[in-house]
C-alpha positions as CSV (number, residue, x, y, z in Angstrom):
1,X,62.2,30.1,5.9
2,X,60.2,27.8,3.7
3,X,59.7,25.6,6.3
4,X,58.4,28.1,8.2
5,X,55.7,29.4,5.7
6,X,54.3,25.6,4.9
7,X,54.2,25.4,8.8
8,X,52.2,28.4,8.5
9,X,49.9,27.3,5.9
10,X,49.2,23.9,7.6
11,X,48.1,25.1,10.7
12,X,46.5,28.4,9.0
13,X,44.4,25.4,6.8
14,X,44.1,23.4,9.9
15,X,42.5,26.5,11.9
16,X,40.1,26.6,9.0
17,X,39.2,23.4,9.0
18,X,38.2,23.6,12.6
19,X,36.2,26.8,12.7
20,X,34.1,24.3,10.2
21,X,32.6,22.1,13.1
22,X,29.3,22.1,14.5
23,X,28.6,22.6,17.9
24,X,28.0,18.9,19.6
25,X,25.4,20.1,21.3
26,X,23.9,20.8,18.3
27,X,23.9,17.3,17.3
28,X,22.4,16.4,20.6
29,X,19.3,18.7,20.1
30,X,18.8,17.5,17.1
31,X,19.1,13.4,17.8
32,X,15.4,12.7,19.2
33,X,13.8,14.6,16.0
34,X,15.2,12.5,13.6
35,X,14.6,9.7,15.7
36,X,10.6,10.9,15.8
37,X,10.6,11.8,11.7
38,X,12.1,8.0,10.9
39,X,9.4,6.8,13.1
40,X,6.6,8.7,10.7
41,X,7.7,7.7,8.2
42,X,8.4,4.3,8.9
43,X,4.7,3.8,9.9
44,X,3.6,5.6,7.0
45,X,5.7,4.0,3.8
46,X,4.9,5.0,0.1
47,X,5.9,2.7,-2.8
48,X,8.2,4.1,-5.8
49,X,6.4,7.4,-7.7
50,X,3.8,7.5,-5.3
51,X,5.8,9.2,-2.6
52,X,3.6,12.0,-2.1
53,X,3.2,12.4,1.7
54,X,6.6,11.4,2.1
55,X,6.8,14.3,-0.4
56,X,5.1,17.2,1.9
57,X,6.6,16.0,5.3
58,X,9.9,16.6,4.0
59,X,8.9,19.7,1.3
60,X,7.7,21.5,4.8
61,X,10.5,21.0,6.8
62,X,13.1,22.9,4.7
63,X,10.6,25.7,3.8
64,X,10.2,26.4,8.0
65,X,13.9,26.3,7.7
66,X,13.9,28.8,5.3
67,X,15.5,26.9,2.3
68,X,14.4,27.3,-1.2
69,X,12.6,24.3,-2.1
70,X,11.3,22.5,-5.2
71,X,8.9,20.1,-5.8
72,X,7.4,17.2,-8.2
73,X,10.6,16.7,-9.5
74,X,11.2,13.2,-11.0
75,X,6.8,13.1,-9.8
76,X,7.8,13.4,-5.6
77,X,11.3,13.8,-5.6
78,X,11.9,16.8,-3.3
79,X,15.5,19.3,-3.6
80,X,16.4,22.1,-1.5
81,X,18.8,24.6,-2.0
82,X,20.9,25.8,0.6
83,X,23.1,28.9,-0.2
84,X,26.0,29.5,2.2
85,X,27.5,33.0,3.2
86,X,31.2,32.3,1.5
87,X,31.3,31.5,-2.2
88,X,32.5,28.1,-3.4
89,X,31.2,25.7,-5.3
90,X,27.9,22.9,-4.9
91,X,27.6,19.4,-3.1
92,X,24.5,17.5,-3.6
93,X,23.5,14.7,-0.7
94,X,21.1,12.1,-1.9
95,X,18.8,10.2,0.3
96,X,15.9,8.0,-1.1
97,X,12.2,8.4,0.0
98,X,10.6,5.6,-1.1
99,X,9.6,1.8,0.6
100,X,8.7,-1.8,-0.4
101,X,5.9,-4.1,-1.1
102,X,7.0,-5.8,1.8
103,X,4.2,-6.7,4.9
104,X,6.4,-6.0,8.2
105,X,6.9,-8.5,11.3
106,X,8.5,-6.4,13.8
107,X,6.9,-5.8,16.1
108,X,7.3,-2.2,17.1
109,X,5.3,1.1,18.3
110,X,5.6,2.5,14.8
111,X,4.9,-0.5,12.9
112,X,3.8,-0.4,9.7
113,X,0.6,-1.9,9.0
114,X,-0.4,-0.1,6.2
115,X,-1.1,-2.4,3.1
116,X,-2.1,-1.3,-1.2
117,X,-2.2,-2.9,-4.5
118,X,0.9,-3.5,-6.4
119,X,1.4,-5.6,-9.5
120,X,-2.7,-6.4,-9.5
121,X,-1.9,-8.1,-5.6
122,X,-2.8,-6.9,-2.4
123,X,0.6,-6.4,-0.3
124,X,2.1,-4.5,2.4
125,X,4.2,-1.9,2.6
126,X,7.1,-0.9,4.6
127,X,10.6,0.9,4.5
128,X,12.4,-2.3,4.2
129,X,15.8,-1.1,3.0
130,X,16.1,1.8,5.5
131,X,15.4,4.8,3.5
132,X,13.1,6.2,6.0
133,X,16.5,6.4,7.8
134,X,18.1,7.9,5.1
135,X,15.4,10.5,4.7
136,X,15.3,11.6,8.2
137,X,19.3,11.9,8.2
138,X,18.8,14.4,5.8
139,X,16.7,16.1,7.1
140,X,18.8,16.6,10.6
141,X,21.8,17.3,8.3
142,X,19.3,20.1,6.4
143,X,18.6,21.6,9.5
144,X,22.1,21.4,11.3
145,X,23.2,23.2,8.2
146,X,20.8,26.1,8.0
147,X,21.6,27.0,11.3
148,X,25.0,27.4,10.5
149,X,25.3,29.4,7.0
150,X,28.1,31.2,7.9
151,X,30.4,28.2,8.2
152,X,29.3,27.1,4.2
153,X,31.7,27.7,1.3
154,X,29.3,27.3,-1.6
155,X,26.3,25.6,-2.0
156,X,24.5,22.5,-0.6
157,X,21.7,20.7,-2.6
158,X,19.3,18.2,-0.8
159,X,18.2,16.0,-2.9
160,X,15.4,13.8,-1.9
161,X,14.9,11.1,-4.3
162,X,11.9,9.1,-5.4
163,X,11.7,5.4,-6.3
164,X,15.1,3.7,-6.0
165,X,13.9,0.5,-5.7
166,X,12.7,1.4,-9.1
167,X,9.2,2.9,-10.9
168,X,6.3,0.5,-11.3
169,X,6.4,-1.0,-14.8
170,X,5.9,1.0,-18.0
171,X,7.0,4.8,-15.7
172,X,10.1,6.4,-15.9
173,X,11.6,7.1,-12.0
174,X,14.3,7.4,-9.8
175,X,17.9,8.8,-9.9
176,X,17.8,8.8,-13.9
177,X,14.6,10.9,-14.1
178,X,15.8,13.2,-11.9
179,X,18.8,13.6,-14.0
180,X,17.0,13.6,-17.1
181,X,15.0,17.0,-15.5
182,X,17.9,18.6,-14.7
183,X,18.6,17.9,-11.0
184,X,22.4,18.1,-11.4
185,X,22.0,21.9,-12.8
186,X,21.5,25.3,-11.4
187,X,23.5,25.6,-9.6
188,X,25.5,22.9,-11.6
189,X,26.6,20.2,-9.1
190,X,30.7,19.8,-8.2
191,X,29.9,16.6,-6.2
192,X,27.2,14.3,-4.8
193,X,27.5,12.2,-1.1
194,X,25.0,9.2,-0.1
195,X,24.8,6.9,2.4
196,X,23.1,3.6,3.4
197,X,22.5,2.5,6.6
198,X,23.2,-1.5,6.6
199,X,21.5,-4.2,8.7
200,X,24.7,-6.6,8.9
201,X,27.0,-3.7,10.1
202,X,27.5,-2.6,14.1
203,X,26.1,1.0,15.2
204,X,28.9,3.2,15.3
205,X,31.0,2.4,12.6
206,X,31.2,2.7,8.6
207,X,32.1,0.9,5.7
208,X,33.3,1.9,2.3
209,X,35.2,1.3,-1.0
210,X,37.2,3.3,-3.3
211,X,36.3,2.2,-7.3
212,X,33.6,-0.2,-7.8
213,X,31.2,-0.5,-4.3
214,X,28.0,-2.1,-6.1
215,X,26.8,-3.8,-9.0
216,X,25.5,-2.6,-12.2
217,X,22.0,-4.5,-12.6
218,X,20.8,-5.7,-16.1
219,X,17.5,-7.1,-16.3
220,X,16.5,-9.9,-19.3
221,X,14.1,-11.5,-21.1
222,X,14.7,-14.0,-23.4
223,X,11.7,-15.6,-25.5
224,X,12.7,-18.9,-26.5
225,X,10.0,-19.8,-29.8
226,X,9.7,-23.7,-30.4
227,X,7.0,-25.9,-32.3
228,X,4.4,-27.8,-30.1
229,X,4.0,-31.6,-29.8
230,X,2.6,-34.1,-28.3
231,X,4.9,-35.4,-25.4
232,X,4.7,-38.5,-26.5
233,X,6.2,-37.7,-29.8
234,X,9.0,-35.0,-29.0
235,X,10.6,-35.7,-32.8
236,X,7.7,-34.3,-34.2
237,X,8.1,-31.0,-32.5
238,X,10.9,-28.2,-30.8
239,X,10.8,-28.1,-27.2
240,X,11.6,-24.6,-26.0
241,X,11.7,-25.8,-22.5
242,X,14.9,-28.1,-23.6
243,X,16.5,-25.1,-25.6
244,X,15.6,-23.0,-22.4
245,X,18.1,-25.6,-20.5
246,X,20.7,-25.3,-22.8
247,X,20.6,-22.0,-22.9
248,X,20.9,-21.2,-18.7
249,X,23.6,-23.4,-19.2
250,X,25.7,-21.8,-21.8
251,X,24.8,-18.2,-19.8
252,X,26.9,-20.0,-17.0
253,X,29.6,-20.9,-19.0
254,X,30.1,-16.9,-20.0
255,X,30.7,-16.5,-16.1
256,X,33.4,-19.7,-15.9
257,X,34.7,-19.2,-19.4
258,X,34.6,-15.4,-20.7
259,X,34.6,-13.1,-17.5
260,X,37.8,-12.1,-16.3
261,X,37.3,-12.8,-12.4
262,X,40.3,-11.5,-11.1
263,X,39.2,-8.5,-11.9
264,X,35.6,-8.4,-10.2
265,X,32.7,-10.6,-9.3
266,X,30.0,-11.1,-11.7
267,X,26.6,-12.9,-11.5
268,X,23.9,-14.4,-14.3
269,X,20.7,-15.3,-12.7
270,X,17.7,-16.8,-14.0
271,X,15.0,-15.8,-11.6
272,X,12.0,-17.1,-14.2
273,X,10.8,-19.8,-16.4
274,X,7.2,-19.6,-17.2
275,X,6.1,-22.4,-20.4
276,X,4.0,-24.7,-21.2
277,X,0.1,-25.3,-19.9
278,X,0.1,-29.7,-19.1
279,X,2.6,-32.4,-18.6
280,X,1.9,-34.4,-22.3
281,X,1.9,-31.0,-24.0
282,X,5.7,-30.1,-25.4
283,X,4.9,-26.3,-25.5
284,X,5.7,-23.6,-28.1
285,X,6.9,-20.9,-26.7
286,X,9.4,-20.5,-23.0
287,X,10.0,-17.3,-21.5
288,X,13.3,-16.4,-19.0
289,X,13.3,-13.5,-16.7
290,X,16.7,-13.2,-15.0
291,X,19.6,-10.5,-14.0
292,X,23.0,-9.9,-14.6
293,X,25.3,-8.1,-11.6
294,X,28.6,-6.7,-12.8
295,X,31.6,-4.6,-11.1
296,X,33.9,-3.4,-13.7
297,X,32.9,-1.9,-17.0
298,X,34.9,-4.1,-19.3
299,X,33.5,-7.3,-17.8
300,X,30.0,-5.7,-18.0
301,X,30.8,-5.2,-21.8
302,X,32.1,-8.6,-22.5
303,X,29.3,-10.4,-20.6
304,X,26.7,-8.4,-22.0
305,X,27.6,-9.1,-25.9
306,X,28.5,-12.9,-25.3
307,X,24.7,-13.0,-23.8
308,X,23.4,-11.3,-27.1
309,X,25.6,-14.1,-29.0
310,X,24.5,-17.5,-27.4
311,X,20.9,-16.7,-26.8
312,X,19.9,-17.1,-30.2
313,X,22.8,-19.1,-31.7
314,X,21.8,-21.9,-28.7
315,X,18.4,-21.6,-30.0
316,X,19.2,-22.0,-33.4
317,X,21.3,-25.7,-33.3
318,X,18.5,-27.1,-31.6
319,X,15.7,-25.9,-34.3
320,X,14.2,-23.5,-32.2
321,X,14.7,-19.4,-32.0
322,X,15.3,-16.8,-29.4
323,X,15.6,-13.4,-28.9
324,X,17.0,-11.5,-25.6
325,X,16.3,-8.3,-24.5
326,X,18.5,-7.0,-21.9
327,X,17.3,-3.9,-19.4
328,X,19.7,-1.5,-17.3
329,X,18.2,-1.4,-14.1
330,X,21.6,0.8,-12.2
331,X,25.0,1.5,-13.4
332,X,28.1,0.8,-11.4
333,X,28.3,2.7,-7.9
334,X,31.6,3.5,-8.9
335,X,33.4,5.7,-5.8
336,X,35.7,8.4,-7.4
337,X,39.4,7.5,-6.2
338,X,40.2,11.0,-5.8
339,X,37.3,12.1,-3.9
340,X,37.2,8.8,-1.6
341,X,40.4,9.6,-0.2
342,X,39.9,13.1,0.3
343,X,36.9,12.8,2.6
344,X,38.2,9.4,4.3
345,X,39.5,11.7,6.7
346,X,36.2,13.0,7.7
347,X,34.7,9.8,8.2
348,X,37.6,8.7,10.6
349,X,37.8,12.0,12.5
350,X,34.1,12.1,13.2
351,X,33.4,7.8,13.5
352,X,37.0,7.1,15.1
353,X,39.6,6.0,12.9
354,X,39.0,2.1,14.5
355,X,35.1,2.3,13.4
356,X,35.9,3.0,9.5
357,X,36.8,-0.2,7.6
358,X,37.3,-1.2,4.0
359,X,34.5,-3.6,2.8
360,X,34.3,-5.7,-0.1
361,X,32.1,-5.1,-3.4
362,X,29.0,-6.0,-3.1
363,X,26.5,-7.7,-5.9
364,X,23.5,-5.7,-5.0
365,X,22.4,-2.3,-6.8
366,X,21.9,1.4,-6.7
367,X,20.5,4.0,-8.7
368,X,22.8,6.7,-6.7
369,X,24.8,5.1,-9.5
370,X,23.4,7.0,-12.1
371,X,24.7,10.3,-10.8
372,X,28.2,9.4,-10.2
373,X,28.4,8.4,-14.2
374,X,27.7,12.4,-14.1
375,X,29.5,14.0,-11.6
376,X,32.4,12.6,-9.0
377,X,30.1,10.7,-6.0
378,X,31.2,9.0,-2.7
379,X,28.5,6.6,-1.1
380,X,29.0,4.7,2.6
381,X,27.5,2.6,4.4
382,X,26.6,3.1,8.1
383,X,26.4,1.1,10.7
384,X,22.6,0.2,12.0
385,X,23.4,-3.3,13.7
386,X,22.6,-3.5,17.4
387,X,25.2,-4.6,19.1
388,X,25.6,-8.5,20.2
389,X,22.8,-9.0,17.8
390,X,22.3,-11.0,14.9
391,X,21.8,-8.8,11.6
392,X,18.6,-9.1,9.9
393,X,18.3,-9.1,6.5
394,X,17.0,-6.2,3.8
395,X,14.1,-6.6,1.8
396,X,12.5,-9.1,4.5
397,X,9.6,-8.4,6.9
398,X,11.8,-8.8,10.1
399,X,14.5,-5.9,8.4
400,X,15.4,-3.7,11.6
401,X,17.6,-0.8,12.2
402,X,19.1,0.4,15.7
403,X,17.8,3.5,15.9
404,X,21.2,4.8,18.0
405,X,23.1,5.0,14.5
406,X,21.4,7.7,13.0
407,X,22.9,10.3,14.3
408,X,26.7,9.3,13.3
409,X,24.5,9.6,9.9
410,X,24.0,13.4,10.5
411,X,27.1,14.1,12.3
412,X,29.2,12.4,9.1
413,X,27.1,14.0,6.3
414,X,27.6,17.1,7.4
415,X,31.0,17.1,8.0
416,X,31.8,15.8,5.0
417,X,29.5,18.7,3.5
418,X,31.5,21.3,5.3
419,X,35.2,19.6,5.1
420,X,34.6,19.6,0.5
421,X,32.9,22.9,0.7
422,X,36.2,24.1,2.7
423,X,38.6,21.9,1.5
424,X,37.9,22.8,-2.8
């Protein structure tokens, strides 16, 4: 007899589960319109915080489909709330809005050739990273969803976000802001989903990681303070560009000699050395811009204090000073266990079981980061490599994105959407 009634409830939660799907044809009709919005917005790209056409285009769309929308959050970011016809509780997907200072190569019908000033420099700009992609997922999922209220237990809030790639210098933007305004509360959020598409990976399939998926991103500036000299004469003086040496070196030796590498990968980078004005001038001062990319919290911690250590200790024995301050640019994209292998199932009934692989960490950052430190979060990647093609590369003029992917974007966001909502 008990048999019987956990047979029962399997195939009573399995009946459930499957009144949950969306029509395919759905999917179909809604295919060429995301195609159409990515192509808008790829030929018309905003930098970080000044998103504000990107802004509108998306602000319209979920007010024609009837969903209650705010804007100027975190400056342009955009959310809509969706309200189902079942109660249950509130998922949040995430997709960023903003592009690159980056002139673009490809050459395409929706090309963008649309240039501004960043930094004091003339540039380009384009969605080099794919979040015109991202953006015009959600917006397929936002619409596939609205159509289908009744099939919603709880509540689904869109969240369009402004300047991952990070606010210009001396603003406040992104994921944090957005936090920091309350983007996570009323409705209070259960969970958040992202995804991003990626260059390197086939069309059709999907890659993700339980645990630590990318890197928390420090950024540094150490100012190295010596004594100028003659060149001739470097006794009479303290050469910061010699302490500045010593000191990339002993940063190095905290990889080799402090971080525990069987845990995770972790990277120190100099990027930038700027000192000194001639080639028979020893300086005074040296300045070092660099990063630090880490994948597990405890490493982060011991790297971070053994940086704060050397610096000015290096500086000091050889008669020179320093001081390093140290920036966090995105926390660890840290996949919740239990959530992760929840929703795998999703991903391999709607991609194919054979298209959804487990990758490896990666060194590169994300500011969707910042909200899984807040609330449980799952980000994938999907695949946007055409096939028998070489991948190109993000954050390059040449970055290109088969455009067939996008809608195993839609079709997995929103089934994951409607398999939590169900499911918790």
């Amino acid at each position: 007899m008990k048999h019987i009634i956990t047979l029962s409830i399997f195939l009573a939660t399995l009946g459930l589960q499957a009144q949950q799907n969306v029509p395919e044809d759905d999917f179909q009709n809604i295919e060429d319109k995301v195609i159409d919005w990515r192509r808008d917005l790829h030929e018309n790209p905003e930098l970080s915080n000044r998103e504000f056409e990107t802004a509108k285009k998306i602000a319209a769309h979920l007010k024609s489909l009837g969903i209650e929308t705010t804007t100027e959050i975190a400056k342009t970011g955009v959310v809509g709330i969706l309200k189902g016809d079942k109660p249950g509780k509130t998922l949040a997907l995430r997709a960023d809005i903003d592009a690159l200072p980056v002139k673009e190569k490809n050459d395409l019908e929706f090309k963008s050739t649309k240039t501004t000033e960043f930094l004091g420099s003339q540039t380009g700009v384009m969605h080099a990273c794919g979040h015109d992609t991202h953006t015009a997922i959600l917006m397929g999922v936002a619409e596939i969803l609205s159509t289908h209220k009744d099939k919603i237990n709880g509540t689904v809030k869109f969240i369009f976000q402004p300047a991952e790639e990070g606010p210009p210098p001396g603003e406040e933007g992104g994921a944090a802001l957005m936090i920091k305004e309350g983007v996570l509360e009323n409705p209070d959020v259960d969970a958040i989903f992202g995804l991003h598409i990626n260059a390197a990976t086939p069309v059709g399939t999907i890659k993700y990681k339980p645990e630590g998926t990318m890197a928390a991103v420090e950024r540094f500036v150490i100012n190295v303070q010596g004594k100028q000299a003659h060149g001739s004469a470097p006794w009479s003086g303290v050469d910061p560009i010699l302490i500045s040496a010593k000191i990339i070196d002993g940063l190095q030796t905290i990889i080799s000699r402090n971080a525990d590498l069987t845990e995770s990968a972790s990277v120190i980078t100099v990027g930038k050395i700027t000192s000194g004005v001639r080639f028979n001038i020893i300086p005074e001062t040296a300045e070092l811009i660099g990063t630090v990319r880490t994948l597990d919290p405890e490493n982060k911690k011991v790297i971070l204090s053994r940086m704060r250590e050397l610096v000015p200790t290096i500086a000091q024995a050889y008669g020179g000073s320093a001081t390093i301050d140290i920036q966090n640019n995105t926390a660890i994209t840290f996949n919740d266990v239990a959530l992760t292998q929840q929703m795998l199932p999703t991903l391999e009934n709607v991609a194919g079981k054979e298209n959804v692989n487990l990758m490896k960490a990666t060194t590169g950052g994300e500011d969707f980061s910042f909200f899984q430190e807040k609330v449980p979060g799952f980000y994938f990647f999907l695949g946007g490599r055409p096939e028998n093609a070489e991948p190109t590369r993000h954050h390059t003029p040449d970055f290109y994105i088969d455009e067939s992917g996008l809608l195993l974007g839609v079709k997995t966001m929103t089934q994951l959407t409607l398999d939590f909502l169900s499911n918790s």
